[in-house]
N, C-alpha and C positions, 0 to 999 in steps of 0.2 A: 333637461327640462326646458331649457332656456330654447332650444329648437324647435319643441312641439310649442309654446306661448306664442315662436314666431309664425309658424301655420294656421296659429288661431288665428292670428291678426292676421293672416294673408287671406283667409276665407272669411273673415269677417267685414261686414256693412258698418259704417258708418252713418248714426243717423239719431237725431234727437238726444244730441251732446253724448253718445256713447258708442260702444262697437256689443253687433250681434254676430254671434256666431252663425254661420249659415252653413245647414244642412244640405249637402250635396246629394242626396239623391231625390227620387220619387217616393212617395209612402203613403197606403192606405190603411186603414183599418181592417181587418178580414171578420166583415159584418154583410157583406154587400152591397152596401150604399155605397152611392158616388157621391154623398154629403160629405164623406169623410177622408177625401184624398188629398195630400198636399203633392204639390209639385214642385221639386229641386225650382229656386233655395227657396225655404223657406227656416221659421225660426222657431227656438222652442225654450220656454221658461226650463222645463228639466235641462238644459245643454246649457241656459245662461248658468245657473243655480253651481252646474258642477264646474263651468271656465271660472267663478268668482270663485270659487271654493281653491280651485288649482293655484291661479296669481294672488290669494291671498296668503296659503299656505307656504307658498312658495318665497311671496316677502318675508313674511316671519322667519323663516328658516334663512333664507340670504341675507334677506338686507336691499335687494337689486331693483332700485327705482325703479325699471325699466317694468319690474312685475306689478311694484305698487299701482303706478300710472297705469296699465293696464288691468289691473283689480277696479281701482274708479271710472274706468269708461266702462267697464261691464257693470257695477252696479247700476252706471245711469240708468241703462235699461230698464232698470227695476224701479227708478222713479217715475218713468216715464209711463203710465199706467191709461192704455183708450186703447179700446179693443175698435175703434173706427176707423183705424188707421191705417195703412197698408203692411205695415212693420210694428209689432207690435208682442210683447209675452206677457206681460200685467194688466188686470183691468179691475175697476172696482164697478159691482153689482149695484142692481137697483135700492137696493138696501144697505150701500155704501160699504160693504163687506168687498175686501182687496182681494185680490185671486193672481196666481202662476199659473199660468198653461202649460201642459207640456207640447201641445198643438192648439194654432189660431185658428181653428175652426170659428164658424159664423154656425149658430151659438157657440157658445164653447159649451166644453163637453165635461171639466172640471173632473181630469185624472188623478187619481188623491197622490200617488207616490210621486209623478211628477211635479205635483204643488209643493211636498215635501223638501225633496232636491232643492226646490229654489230656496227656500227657508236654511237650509243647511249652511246654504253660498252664505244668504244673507246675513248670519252669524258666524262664519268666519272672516267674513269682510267688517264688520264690526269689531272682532278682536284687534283688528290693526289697526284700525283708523278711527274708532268711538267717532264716529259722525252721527249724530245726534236724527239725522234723514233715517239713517240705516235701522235707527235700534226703533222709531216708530213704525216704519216696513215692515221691520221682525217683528215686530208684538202686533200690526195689525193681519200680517199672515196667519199669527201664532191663532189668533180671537176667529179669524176667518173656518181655521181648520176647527177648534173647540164648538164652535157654532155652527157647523153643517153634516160633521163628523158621523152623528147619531142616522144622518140620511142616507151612507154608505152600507149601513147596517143589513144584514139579511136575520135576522135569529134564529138561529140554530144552522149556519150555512155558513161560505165563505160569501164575504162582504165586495159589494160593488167594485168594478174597475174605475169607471167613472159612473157621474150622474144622469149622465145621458144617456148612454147607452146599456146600462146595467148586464155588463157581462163578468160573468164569476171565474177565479182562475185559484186553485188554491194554493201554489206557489205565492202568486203575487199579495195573496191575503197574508200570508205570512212575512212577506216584506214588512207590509202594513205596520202589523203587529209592531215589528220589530225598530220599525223609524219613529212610531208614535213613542214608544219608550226611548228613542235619544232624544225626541222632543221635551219629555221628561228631564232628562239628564240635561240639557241646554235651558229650560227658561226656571226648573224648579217645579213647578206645576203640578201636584198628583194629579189630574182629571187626566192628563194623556195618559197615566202609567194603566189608572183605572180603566180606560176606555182600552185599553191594549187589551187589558184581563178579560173586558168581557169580549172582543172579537175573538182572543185566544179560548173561551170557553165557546164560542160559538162553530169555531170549525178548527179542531184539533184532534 
């Protein structure tokens, strides 16, 4: 494990007191538009969300500073929150409502499993370090997903990709389903289990 942490940190940027993973290739959406291409490197709240999840888990189980100190430059990222930036996966809305990108599109496009991902990180980086930053990150991601949630919605359908673009997969709705219930199981919460039930009543 210790060899893939060190490839992260070889493809990763440096920048606003933390390190981003950087995604090596070219990537669009297959929508049509050329609003939605990213071009090698760029970066992604779903990729921060799962390298804090890796060097977090990975301290707890070693022990190896070397994972800890790299779990804290990847949360920076996640403090670091301005989508006007050049380098950037968190940003908070005009309604002060915090968000994960999985892609920095200009607007963002608010991918619900990738906003997830990063909430997962964000709470296994908190089991090691109770950093006090970390646990109002998590609870403001946590309020962000309870408060937009009902927008993903289709009734009687499989629920939105993102908010942008609104395209239905019903794999991917069954992800959904199934991370809002660990979201359950991580903050205590019935609203996610409850909002699981009804997407699972809506496309099952």
């Amino acid at each position: 494990v210790y060899s893939y942490a060190d490839k992260l940190a070889e493809l990763s940027l440096r920048c606003h007191d933390g390190i981003y993973i950087a995604e090596q290739f070219n990537y669009g959406l297959d929508n049509g538009s050329t609003n939605y291409i990213e071009v090698a490197p760029w970066y992604s709240g779903f990729i921060q969300g799962l390298a804090l999840s890796v060097c977090s888990r990975t301290y707890e189980l070693t022990g190896n500073v070397r994972m800890k100190a790299m779990a804290d430059s990847v949360f920076n990222s996640f403090v670091f929150a301005d989508s006007s930036d050049n380098v950037w996966t968190a940003f908070v809305d005009s309604a002060e409502y915090y968000w994960i990108e999985e892609y920095p599109f200009h607007p963002p496009i608010h991918v619900f499993n990738g906003f997830m991902f990063g909430i997962f990180g964000l709470h296994d980086y908190y089991m090691i370090s109770h950093d006090e930053r970390c646990l109002n990150i998590f609870r403001g991601a946590c309020t962000t997903v309870a408060h937009y949630a009902n927008s993903y919605r289709v009734p009687g359908q499989a629920s939105y990709y993102s908010l942008e673009l609104k395209e239905q997969f019903g794999g991917y709705h069954n992800l959904v389903v199934a991370m809002l219930r660990h979201i359950t199981a991580l903050t205590g919460d019935p609203y996610f289990n409850a909002f699981a039930d009804t997407l699972y009543s809506d496309y099952h």
